[in-house]
C-alpha positions in Angstrom: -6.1 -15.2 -9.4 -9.3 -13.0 -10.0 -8.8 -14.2 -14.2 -6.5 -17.0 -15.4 -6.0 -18.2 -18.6 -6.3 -22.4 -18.6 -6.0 -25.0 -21.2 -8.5 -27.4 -20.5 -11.6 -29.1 -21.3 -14.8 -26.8 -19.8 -16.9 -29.4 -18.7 -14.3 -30.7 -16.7 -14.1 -27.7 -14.8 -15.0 -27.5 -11.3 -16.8 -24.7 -10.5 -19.8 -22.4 -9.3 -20.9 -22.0 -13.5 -19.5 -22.8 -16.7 -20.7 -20.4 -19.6 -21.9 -22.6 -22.9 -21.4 -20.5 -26.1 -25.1 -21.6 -27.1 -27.2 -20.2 -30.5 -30.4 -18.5 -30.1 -32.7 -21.4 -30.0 -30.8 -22.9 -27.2 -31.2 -26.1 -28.9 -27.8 -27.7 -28.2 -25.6 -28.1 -31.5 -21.6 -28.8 -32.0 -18.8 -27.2 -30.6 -18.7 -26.1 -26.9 -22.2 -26.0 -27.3 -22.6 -30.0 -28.5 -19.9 -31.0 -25.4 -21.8 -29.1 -22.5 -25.1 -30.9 -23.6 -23.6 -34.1 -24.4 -21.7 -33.6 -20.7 -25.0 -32.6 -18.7 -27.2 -35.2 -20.8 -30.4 -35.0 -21.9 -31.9 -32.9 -18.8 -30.0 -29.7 -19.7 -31.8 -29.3 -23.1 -35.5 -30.2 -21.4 -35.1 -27.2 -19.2 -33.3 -25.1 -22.3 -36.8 -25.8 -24.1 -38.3 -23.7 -21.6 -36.5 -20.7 -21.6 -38.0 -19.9 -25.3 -34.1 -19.0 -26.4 -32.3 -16.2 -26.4 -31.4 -13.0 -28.2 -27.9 -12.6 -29.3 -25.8 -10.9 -26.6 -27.5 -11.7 -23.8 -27.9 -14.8 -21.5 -29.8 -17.2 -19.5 -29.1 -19.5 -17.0 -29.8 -23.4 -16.1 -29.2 -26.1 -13.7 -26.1 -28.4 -14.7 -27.4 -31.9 -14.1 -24.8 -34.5 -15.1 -21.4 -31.6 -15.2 -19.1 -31.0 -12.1 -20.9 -27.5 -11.5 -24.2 -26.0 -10.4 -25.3 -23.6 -13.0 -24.9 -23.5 -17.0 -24.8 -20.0 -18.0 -26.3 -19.8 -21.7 -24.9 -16.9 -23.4 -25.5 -16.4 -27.7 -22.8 -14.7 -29.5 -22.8 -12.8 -32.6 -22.4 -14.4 -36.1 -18.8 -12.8 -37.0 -19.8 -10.2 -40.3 -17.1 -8.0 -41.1 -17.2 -6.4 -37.5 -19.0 -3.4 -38.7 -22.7 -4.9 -37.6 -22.0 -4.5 -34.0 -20.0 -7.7 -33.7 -18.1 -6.5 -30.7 -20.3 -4.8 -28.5 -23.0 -8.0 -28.7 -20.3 -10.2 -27.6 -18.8 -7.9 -24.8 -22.6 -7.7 -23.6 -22.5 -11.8 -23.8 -20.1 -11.2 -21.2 -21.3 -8.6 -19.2 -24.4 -10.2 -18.7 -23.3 -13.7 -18.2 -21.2 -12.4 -15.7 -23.9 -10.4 -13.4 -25.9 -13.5 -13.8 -23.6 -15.2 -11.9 -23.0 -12.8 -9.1 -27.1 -12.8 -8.8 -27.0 -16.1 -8.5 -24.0 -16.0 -6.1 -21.5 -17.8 -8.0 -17.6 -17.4 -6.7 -16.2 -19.2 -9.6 -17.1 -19.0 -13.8 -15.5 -20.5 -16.3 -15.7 -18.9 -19.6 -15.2 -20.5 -23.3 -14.0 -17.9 -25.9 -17.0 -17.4 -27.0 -18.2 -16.8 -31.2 -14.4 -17.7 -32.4 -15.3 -20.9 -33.1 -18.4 -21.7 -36.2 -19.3 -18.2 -35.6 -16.3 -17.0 -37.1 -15.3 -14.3 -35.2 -11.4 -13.6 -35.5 -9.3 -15.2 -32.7 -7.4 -12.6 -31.4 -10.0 -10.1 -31.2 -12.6 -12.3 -29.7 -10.2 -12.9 -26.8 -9.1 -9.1 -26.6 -13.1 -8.5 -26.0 -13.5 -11.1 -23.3 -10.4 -10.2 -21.4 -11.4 -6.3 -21.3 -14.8 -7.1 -20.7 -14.1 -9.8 -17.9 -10.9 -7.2 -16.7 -13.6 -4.2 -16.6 -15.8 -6.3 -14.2 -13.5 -7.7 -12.0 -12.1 -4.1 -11.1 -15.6 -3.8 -9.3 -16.6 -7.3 -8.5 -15.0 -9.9 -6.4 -15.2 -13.5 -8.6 -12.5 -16.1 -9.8 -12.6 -16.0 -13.1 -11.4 -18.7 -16.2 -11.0 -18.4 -19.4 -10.7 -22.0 -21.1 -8.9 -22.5 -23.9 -9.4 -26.3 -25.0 -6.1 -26.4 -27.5 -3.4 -24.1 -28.5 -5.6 -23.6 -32.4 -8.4 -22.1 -30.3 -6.1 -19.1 -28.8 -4.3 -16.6 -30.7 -3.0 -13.1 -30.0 -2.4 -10.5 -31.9 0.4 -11.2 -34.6 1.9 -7.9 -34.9 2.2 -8.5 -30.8 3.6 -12.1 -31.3 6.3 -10.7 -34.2 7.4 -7.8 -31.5 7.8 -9.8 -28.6 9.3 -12.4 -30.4 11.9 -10.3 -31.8 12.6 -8.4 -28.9 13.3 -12.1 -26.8 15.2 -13.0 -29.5 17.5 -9.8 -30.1 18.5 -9.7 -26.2 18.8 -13.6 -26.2 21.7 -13.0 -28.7 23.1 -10.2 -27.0 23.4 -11.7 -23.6 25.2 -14.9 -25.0 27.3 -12.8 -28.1 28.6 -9.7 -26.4 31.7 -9.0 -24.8 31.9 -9.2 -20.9 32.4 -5.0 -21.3 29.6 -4.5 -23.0 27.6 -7.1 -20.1 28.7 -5.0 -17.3 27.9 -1.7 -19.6 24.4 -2.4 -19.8 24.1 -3.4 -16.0 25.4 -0.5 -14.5 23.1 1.1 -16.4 20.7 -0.1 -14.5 21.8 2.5 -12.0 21.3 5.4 -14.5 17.6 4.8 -15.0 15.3 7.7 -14.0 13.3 6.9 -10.4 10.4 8.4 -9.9 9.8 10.6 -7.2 7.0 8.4 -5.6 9.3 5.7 -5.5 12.2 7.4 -4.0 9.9 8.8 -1.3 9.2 5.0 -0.5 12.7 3.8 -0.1 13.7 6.8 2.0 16.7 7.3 -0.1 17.6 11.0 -0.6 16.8 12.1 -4.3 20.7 13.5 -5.5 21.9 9.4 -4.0 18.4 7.8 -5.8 19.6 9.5 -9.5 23.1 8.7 -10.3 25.1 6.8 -7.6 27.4 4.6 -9.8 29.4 6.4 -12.2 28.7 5.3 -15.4 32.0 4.7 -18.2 32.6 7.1 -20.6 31.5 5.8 -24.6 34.8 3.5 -25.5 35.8 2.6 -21.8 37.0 -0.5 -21.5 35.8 -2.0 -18.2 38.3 -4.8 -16.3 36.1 -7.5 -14.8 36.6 -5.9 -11.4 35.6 -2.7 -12.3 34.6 -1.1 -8.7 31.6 1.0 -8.1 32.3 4.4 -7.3 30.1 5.1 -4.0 31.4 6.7 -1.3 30.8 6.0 2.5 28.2 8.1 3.4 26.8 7.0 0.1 26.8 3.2 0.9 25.5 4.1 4.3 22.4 5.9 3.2 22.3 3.1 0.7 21.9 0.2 3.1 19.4 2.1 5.1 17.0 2.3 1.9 17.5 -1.0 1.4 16.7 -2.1 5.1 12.8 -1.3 3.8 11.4 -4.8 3.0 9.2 -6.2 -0.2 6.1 -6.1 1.8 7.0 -2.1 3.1 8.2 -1.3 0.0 4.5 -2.6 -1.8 2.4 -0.8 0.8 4.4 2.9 0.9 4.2 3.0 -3.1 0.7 2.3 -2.8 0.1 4.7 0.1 2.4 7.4 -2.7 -0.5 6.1 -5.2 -3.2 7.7 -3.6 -5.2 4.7 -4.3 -7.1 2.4 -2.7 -5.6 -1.5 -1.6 -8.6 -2.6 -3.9 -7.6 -1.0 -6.8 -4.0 -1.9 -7.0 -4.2 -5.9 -6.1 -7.0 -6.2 -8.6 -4.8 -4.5 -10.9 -2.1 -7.3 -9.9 -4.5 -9.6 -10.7 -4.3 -10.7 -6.8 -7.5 -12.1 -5.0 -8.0 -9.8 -1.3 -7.0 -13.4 0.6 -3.5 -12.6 -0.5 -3.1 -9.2 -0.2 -4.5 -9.5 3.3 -1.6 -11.4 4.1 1.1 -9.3 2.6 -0.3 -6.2 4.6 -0.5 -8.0 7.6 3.0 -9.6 7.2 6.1 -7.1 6.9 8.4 -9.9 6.3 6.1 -11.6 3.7 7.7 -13.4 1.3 6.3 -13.4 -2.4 6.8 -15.5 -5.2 8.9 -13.8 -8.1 4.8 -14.2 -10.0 3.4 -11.9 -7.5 6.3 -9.2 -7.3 5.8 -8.4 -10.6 2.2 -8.4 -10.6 2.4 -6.1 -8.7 5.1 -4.2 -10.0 2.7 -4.1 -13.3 0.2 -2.9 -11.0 2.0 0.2 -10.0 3.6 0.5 -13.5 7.2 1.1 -12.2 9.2 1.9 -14.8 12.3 -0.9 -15.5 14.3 0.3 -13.1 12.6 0.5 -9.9 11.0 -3.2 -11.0 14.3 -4.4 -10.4 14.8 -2.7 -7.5 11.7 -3.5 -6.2 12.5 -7.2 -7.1 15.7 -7.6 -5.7 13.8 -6.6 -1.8 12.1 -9.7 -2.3 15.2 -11.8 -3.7 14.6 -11.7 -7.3 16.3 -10.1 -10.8 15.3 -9.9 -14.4 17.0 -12.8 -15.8 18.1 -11.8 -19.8 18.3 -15.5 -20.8 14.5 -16.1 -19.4 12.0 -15.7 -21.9 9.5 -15.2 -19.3 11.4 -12.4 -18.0 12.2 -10.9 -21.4 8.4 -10.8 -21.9 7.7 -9.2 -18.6 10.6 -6.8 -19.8 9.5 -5.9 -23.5 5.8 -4.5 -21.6 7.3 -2.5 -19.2 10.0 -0.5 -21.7 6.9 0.0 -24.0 4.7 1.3 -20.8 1.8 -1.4 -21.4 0.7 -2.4 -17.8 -2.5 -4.0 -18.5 -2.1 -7.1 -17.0 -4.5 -9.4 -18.8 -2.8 -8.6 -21.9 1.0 -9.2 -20.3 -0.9 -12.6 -19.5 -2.3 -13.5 -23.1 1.2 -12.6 -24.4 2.8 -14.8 -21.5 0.3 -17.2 -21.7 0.8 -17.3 -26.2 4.4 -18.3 -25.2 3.5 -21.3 -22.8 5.0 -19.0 -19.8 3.1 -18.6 -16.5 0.7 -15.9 -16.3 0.5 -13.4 -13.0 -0.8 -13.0 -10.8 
């Protein structure tokens, strides 16, 4: 994935750069900035001596000596002072710049700390909102695998009004699915038929638009449904139906992108899908995805609830109401957030995969 969110120890990474949160001086002192010295030994801080520091926001760049990577990227964050001294800006330029430093120096692979929320004090959640825009923002132009390492679950936190909502929402559909009556279970999935479809998306499965709307006829308020409750659809109906449904996952993804107007680019770095992948979806119409990637890209094209599930079930899959993972996935899609780095720092706060 172009940006993944890891729990690990950052000098243990294995990659083209690691990114040390470092103060001004570059001087080595505790923190990130005490392991990646301690981890390089006393070389690193030599050559740091001759770089006659650093101004806040910006960054500058070392060998790696003793660490499993080639380059230490040095970037200084700001000291955290009420976020009205230009807090966020000077650590989005850390960013920024620690990031073109690395695609000057050709580096395919950068792992990031979260830098100034620890001594510096900057507030958790919106130190990780900045990098994950700012790294997002890049990676929309620039090909680069991207981490963002997160040493223990105290140095990560979204925001709480975010963690309350999703929380409740999980929990009020956890109940429902496992309290209600099997007529009010079978109400709420044939609604699943009387969700509005986009035009875009009924272009793609070459269903006609008056069978795409309303093809199972939903109960009147107070029905009671028998478990075998039939679905009205006529023959023709079912005909037409099965021919829409002859278009695979892989079809499916690349007519809705074609109906996008956009380019390839565009919509599987919005998936948060490296070009290696998508090359083998579009050159694969029987290419099978993992449920991770069909929704990545269903983010990607924001389909609305609906056609996720439709689009799903081409490649084998369904919402499942007693996953919290898929409850998660859920929750963003009925509120229409489809930025997928913050899907993943929600998923990712809830010790769920993360797409991609």
């Amino acid at each position: 994935m172009p940006l993944e969110i890891v729990r690990n120890d950052i000098t243990k990474m294995e990659v083209d750069a690691i990114v040390n949160a470092a103060n001004a001086a570059l001087a080595g002192g505790g923190g990130v900035d005490g392991c990646i010295h301690r981890a390089a030994g006393p070389k690193l801080l030599e050559e740091c001596k001759t770089l006659g520091g650093c101004p806040t926001g910006q960054a500058k760049i070392t060998k790696a000596y003793d660490l499993p990577c080639e380059y230490v990227i040095h970037a200084v964050g700001p000291i955290w002072r009420g976020g009205d001294q230009g807090e966020r800006e000077l650590l989005a330029s850390c960013y920024r710049t620690s990031l073109t430093i690395a695609k000057e120096y050709k580096c395919e692979t950068v792992a990031f700390p979260l830098i100034s929320a620890g001594i510096y004090g900057y507030p958790k959640d919106q130190a990780l909102r900045v990098a994950v825009d700012t790294i997002g923002e890049f990676l929309m132009e620039n090909e680069m695998m991207v981490y963002l390492v997160i040493f223990d679950r105290g140095a990560f936190e979204i925001s709480s009004k975010l963690f309350m909502d999703i929380a409740e929402y999980v929990d009020d559909r956890y109940v429902y699915e496992h309290t209600d009556s099997y007529p009010e279970r079978r109400r709420r999935e044939i609604e699943f038929w009387d969700g509005d479809l986009s035009e875009d998306f009924i272009q793609a499965m070459d269903m006609p638009e008056d069978l795409a709307v309303a093809k199972a006829s939903k109960p009147a308020p107070g029905t009671d449904l028998a478990p075998s409750a039939p679905l009205r659809f006529s023959k023709d109906d079912l005909d037409e139906i099965l021919v829409a449904m002859d278009i695979s996952w892989s079809e499916m993804l690349l007519k809705l992108i074609d109906r996008t107007g956009k380019k390839d680019s565009e919509i599987y770095k919005k998936a948060n899908v490296d070009r290696k992948l998508f090359s083998k979806i579009r050159n694969n119409p029987d290419y099978q995805p993992s449920k991770i990637t069909a929704i990545a890209f269903a983010i990607a094209l924001e389909l609305n609830l609906r056609e996720t599930k439709d689009f799903l079930a081409r490649a084998g899959y369904a919402l499942n109401p007693s996953s919290r993972f898929d409850l998660i996935i859920q929750y963003f899609i009925e509120h229409g957030r489809y930025n997928i780095f913050e899907i993943n720092e929600a998923l990712f706060a809830f010790d769920q995969a993360t797409l991609g």
